[in-house]
N, C-alpha and C positions, 0 to 999 in steps of 0.2 A: 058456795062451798065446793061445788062441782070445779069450777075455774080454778081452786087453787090445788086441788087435789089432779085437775089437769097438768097444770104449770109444775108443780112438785114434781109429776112423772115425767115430765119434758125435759126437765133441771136433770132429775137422775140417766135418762139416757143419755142427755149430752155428756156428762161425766164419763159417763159410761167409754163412750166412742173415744174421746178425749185420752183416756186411758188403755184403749185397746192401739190408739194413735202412739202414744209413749213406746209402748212394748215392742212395737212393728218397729218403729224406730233405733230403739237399744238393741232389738233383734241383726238391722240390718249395720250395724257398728260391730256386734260382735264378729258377724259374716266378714265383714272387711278386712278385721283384723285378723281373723285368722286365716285367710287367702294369704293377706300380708305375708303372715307368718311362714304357710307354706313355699309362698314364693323363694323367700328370705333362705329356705332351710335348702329348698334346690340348689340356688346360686351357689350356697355356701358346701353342697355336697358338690358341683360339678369343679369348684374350686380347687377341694381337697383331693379331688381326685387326681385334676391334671396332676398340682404337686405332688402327690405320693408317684403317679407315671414318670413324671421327669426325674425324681429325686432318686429314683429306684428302690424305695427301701422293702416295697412287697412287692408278692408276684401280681398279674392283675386282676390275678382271680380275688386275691385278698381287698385290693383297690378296689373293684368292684362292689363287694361284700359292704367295705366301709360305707362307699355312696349308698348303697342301698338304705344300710342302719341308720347313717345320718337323715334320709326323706323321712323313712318309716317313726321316726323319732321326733321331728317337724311336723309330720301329719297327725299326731300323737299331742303334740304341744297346742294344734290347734283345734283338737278336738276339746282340749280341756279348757280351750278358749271361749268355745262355741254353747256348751255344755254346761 
């Protein structure tokens, strides 16, 4: 009786691990993606930047402003990724 009341509690930790293994796992997926994300959201702010510089339609103060909202807004998307 003792043997299988061992083995049962050896089953349950293994599970156990098993499943702290899962979550570490979809932990470090979510992490990825949302680096992705922020990566993705720079590119795309230094993008819009040069164009609005070249295009001239604001001053750069304004330009500036925009890249900043578009990071802060990526950083934003990937918190709600991570979260």
């Amino acid at each position: 009786m003792k043997s299988h009341i061992a083995v049962f509690t050896g089953l349950l930790l293994l599970a156990g691990g098993f499943m702290t293994t899962a979550q570490a796992t979809e932990q470090a997926h979510q992490r990825r993606e949302a680096r992705d994300t922020r990566q993705d959201a720079r590119q795309d702010a230094r993008q819009d930047k040069r164009q609005c510089v070249v295009s001239n339609d604001k001053s750069n103060h304004e330009c500036r402003q925009d890249k900043r909202q578009d990071k802060q807004d990526g950083r934003q998307e990937a918190r709600d990724i991570k979260y």
